[in-house]
Backbone as CSV, one residue per row, in Angstrom:
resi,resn,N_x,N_y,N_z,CA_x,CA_y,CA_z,C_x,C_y,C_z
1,UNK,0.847,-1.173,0.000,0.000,0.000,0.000,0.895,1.241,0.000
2,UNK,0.643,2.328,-0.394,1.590,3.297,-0.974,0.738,4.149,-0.430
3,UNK,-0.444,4.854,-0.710,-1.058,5.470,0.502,-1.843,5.104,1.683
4,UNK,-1.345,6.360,2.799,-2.309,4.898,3.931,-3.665,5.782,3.872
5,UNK,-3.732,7.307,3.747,-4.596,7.852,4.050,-4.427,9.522,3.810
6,UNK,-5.258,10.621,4.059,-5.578,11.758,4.348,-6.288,12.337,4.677
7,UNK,-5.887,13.811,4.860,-7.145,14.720,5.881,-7.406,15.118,4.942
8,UNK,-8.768,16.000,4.842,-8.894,17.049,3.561,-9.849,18.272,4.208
9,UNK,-9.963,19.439,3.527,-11.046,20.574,4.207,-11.374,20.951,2.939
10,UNK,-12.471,21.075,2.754,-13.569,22.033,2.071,-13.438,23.428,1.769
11,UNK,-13.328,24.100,0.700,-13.047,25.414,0.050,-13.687,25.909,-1.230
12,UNK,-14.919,26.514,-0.244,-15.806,27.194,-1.201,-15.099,28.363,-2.566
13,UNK,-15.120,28.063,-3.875,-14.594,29.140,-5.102,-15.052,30.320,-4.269
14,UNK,-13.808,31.322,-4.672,-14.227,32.522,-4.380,-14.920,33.332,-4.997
15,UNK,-15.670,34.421,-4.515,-17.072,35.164,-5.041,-17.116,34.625,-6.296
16,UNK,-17.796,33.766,-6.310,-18.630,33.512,-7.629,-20.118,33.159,-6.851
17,UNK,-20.957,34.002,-6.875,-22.621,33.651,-6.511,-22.947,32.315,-7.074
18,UNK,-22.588,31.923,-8.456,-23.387,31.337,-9.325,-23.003,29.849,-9.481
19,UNK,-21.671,29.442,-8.667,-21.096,28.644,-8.021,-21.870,27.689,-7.558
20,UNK,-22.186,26.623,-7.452,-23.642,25.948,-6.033,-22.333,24.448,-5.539
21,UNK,-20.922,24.270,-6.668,-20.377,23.523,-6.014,-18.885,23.663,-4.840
22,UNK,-18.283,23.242,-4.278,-17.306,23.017,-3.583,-16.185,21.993,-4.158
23,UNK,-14.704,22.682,-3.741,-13.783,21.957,-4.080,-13.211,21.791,-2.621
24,UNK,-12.384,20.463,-2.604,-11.646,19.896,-1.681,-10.637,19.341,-2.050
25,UNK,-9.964,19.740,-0.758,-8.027,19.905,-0.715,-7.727,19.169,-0.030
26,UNK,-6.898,17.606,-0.287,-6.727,16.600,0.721,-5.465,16.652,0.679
27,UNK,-4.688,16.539,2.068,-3.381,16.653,2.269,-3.413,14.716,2.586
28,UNK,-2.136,14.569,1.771,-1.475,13.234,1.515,-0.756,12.666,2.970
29,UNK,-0.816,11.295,2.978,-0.143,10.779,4.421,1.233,10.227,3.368
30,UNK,1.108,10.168,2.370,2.391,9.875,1.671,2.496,10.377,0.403
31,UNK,3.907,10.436,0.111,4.131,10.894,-1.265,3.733,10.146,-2.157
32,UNK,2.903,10.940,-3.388,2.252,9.468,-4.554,2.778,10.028,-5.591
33,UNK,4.100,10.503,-5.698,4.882,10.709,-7.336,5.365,9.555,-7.759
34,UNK,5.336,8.529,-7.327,6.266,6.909,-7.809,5.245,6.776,-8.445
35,UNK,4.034,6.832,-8.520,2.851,6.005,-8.786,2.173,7.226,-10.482
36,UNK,2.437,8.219,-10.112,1.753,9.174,-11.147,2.347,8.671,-12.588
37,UNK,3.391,8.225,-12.712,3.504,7.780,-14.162,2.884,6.289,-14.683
38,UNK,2.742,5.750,-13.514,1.756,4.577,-13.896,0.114,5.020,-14.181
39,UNK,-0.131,5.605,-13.483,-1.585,6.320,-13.272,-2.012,7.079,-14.780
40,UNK,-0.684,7.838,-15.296,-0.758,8.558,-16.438,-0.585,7.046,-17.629
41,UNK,-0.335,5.862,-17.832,-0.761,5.222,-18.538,-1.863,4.531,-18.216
42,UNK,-2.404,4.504,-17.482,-3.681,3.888,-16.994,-4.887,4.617,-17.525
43,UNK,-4.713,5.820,-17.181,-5.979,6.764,-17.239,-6.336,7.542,-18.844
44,UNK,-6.883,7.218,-19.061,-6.852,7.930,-20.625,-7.554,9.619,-20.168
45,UNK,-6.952,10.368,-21.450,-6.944,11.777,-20.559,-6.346,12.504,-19.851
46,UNK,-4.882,11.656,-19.426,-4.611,12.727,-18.087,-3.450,13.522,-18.671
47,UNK,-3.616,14.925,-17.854,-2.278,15.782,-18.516,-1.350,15.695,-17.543
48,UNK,-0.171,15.304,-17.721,0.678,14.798,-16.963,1.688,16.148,-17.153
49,UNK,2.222,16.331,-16.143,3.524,17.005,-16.358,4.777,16.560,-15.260
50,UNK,5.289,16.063,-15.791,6.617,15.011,-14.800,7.609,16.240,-14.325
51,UNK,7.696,17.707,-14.600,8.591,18.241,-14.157,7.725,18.613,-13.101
52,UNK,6.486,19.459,-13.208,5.812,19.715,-11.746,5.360,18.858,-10.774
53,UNK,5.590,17.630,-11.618,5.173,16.400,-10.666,3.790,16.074,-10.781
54,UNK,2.713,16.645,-11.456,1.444,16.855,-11.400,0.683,15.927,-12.511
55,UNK,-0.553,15.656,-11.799,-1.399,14.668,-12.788,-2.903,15.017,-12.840
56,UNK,-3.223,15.387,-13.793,-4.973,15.807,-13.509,-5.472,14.949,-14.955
57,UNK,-6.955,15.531,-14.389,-7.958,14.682,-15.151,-9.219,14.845,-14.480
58,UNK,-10.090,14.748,-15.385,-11.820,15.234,-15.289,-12.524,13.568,-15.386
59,UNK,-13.462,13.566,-14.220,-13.742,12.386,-14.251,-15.063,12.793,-13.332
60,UNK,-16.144,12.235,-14.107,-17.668,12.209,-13.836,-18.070,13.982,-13.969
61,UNK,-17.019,15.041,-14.372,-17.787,16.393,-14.399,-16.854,17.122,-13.725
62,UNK,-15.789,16.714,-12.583,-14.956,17.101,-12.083,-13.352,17.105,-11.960
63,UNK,-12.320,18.142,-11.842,-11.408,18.217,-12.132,-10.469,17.599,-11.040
64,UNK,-9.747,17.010,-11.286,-9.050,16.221,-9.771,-7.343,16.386,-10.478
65,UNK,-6.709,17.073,-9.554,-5.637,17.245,-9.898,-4.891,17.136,-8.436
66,UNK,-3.684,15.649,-9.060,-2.646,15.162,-7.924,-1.489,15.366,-7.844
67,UNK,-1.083,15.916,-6.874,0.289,16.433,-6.316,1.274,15.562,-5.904
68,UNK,2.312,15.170,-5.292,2.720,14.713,-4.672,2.164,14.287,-3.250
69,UNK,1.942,14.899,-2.451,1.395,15.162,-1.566,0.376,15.909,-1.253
70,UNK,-0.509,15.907,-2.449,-2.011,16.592,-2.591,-2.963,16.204,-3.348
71,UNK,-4.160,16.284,-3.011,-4.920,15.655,-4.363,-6.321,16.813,-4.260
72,UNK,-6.707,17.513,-5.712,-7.600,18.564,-5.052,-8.665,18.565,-6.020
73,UNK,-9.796,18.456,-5.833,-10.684,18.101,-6.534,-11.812,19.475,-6.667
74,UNK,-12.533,19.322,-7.334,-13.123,20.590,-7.941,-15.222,20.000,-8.604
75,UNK,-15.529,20.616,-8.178,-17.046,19.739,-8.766,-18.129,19.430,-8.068
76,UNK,-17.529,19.375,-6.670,-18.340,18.303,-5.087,-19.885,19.071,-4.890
77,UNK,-20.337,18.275,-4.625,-21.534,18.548,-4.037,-21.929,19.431,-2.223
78,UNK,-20.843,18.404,-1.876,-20.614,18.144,-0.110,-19.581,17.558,0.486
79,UNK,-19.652,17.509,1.550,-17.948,16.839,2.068,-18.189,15.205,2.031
80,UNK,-19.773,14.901,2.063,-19.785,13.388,1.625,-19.722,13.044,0.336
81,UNK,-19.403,13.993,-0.643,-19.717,13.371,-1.586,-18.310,13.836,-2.339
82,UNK,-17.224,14.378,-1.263,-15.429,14.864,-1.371,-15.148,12.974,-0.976
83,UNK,-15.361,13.119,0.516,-14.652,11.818,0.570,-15.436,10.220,0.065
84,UNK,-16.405,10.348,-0.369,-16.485,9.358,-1.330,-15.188,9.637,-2.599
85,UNK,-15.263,10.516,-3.358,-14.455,10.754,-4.273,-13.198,10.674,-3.683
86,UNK,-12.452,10.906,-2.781,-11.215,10.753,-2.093,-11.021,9.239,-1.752
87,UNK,-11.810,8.622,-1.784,-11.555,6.896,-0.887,-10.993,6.175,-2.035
88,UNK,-12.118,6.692,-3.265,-12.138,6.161,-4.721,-10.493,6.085,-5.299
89,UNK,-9.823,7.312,-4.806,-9.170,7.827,-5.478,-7.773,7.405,-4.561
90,UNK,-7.857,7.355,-3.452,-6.945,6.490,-2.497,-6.662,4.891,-3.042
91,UNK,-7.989,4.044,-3.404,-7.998,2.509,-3.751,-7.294,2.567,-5.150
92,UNK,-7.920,3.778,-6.037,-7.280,3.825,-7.576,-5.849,3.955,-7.137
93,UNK,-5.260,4.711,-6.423,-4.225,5.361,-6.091,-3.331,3.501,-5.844
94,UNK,-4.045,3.025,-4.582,-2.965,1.962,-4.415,-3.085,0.742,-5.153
95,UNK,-4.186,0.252,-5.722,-4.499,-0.453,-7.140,-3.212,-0.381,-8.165
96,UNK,-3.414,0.793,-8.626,-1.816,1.090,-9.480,-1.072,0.571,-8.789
97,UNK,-0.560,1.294,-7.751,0.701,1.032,-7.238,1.014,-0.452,-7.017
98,UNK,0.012,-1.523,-6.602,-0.013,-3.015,-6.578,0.428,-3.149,-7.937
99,UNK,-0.170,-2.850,-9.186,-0.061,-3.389,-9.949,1.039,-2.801,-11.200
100,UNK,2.032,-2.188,-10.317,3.039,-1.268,-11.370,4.079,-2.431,-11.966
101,UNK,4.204,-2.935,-11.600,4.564,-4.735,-12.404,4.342,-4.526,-13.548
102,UNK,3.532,-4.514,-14.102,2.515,-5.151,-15.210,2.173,-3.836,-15.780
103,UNK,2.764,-2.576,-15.264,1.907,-1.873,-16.448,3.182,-0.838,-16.987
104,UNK,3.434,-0.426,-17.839,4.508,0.564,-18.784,4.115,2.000,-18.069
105,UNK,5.301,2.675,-16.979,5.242,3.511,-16.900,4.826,4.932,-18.257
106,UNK,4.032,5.717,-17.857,3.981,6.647,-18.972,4.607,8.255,-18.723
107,UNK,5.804,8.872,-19.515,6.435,10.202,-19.086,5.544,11.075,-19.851
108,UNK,4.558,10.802,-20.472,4.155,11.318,-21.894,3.203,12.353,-21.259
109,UNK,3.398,13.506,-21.634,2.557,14.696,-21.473,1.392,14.973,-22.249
110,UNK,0.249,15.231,-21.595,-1.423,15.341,-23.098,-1.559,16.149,-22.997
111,UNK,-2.221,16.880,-24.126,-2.586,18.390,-24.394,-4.055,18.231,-23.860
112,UNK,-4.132,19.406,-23.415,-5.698,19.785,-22.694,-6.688,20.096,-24.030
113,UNK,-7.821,19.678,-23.549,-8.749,19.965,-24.673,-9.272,21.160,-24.247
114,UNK,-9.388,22.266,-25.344,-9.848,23.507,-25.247,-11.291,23.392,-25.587
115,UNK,-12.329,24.343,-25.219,-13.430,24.737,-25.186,-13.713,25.477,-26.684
116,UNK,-12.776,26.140,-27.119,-12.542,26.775,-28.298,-12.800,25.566,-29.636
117,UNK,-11.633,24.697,-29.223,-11.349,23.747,-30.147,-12.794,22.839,-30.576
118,UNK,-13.172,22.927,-29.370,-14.682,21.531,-29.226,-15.371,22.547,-30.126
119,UNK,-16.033,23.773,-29.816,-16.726,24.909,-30.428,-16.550,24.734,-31.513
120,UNK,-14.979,24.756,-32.105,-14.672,25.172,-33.888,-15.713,23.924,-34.580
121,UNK,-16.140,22.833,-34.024,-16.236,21.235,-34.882,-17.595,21.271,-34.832
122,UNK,-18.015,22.214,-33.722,-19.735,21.884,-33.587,-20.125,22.743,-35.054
123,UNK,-21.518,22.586,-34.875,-22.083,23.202,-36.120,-22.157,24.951,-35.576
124,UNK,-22.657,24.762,-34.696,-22.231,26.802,-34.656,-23.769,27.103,-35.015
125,UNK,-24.608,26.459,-34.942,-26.091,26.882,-35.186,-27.046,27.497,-34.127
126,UNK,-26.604,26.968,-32.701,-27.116,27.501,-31.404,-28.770,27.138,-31.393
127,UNK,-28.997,25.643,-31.764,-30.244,25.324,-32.100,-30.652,24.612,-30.568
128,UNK,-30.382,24.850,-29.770,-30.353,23.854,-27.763,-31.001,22.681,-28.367
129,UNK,-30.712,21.958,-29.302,-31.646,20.933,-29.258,-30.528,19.896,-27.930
130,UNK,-29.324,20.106,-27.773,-28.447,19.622,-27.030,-28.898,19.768,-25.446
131,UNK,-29.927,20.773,-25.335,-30.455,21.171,-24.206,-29.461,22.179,-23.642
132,UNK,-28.856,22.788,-24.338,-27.736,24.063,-23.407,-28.157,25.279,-24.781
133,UNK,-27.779,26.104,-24.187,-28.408,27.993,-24.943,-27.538,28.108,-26.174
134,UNK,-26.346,27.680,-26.008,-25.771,28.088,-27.111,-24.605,26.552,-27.589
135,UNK,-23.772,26.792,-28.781,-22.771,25.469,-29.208,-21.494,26.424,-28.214
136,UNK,-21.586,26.860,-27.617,-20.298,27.371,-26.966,-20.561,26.799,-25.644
137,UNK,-21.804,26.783,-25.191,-21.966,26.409,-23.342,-22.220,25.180,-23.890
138,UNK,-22.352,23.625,-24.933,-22.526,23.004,-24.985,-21.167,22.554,-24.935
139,UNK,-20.279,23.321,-25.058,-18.470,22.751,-25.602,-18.059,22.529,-24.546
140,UNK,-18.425,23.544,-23.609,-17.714,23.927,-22.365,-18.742,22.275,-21.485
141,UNK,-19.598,22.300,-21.163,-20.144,20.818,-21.290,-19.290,19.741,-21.633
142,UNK,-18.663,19.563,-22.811,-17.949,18.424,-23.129,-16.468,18.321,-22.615
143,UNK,-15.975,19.616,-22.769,-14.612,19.468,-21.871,-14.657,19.122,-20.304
144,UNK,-16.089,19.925,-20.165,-16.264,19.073,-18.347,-16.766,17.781,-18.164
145,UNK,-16.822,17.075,-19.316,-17.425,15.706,-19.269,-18.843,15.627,-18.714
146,UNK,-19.328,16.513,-19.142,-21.130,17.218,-18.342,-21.729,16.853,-19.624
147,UNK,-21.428,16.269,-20.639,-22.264,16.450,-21.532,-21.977,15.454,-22.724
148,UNK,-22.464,14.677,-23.574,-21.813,13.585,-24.393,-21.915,14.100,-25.961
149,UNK,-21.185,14.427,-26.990,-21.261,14.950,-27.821,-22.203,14.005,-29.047
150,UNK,-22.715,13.061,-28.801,-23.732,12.664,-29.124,-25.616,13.496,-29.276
151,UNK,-25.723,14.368,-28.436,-26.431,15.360,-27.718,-26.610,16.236,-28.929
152,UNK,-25.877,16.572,-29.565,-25.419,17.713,-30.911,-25.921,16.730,-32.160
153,UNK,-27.283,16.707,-32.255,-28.131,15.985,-33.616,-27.705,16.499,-35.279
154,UNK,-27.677,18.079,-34.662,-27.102,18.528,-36.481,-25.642,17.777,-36.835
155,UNK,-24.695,17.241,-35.941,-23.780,17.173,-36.005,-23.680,15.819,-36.610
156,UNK,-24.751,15.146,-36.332,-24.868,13.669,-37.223,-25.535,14.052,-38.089
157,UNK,-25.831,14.879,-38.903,-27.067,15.138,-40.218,-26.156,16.186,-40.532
158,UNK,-26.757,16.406,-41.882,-26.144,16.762,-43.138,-25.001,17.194,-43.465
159,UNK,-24.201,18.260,-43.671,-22.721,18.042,-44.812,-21.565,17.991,-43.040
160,UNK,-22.101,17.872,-42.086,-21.330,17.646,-41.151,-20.256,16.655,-40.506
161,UNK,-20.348,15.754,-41.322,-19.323,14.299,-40.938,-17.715,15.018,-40.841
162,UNK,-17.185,15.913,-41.982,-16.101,15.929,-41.477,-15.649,16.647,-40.039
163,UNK,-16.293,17.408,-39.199,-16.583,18.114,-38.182,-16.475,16.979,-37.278
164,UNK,-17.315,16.369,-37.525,-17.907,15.065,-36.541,-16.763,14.063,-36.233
165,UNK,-15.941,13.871,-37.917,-15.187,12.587,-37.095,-14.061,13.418,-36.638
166,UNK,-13.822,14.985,-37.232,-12.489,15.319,-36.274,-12.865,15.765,-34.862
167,UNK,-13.900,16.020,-34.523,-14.154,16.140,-33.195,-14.242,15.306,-32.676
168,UNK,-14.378,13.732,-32.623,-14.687,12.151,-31.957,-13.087,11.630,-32.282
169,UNK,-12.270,12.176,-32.983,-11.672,11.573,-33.187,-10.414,12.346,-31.959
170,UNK,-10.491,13.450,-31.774,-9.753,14.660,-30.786,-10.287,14.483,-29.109
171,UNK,-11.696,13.856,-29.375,-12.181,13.394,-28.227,-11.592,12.065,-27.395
172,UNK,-11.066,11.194,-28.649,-10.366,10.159,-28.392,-9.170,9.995,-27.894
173,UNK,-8.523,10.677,-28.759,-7.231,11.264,-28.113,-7.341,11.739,-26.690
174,UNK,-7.994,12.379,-26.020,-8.296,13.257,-25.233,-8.452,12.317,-24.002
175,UNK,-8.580,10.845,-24.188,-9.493,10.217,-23.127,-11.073,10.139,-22.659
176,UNK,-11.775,10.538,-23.368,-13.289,11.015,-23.247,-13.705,9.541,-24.297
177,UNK,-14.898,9.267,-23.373,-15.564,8.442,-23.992,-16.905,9.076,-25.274
């Protein structure tokens, strides 16, 4: 076992009214940089950067980004619903580490998917049939994993395929299902 455990506290975003979630900051009982390059081939998606030591990745809507000795998550509902996500992420945490045998460390750094980029591929029609106001708050949706680009109907109908497969195909890359 490589981690045994941590504390964490609750930290409401600052002034933003419009905010309704909470992020949480768990301080580490051990260092988990041995383990982040296994984790970064495991996880499809993650942007790794081996000089800051750092590993993030969006998973169920939320941003979870691990430190050495930190892991800070972004998205929460509540503090039960931080350390559910923290326990998860402790077992993922020593799972790897059991099983770094068997798996090809990864040094490999991923490019973040931009909100811009998702935008350029949509159709740009602002028709909510996706159920969001515009193809820009629908993008921003898909980079938070809030939203499945399936959702975007013009985007399967008419002269749209090449849009479609370079956006599924950037999605892939990306780690996004």
């Amino acid at each position: 076992m490589l981690l045994r455990g941590y504390t964490f506290k609750i930290v409401f975003p600052e002034c933003n009214p419009t905010v309704t979630t909470v992020n949480a900051l768990a301080d580490l009982s051990d260092d988990i940089s041995e383990v982040l390059p296994y984790l970064n081939s495991t996880i499809k998606g993650c942007l790794y950067n081996p000089q800051a030591g750092t590993l993030r990745l969006v998973k169920d809507g939320r941003v979870i980004t691990l430190y050495p000795m930190l892991a800070a998550v972004s998205g929460l509902h509540d503090e039960n619903e931080a350390r559910s996500v923290l326990d998860s992420l402790k077992e993922l945490i020593n799972n790897t580490y059991v099983r770094r045998e068997q798996i090809e460390p990864s040094h490999k750094t991923g490019d973040e998917l931009k909100v811009m980029d998702i935008y350029k591929l949509l159709p740009g029609i602002n028709c909510k049939e996706c159920g969001e106001p515009t193809c820009f708050a629908f993008a921003n949706k898909i980079v938070r994993q809030q939203a499945n680009v399936s959702k975007c109907t013009p985007l399967y109908s008419g002269d749209n395929s090449a849009k479609r497969e370079k956006l599924l195909a950037m999605l892939e890359l990306a780690g996004y299902l």
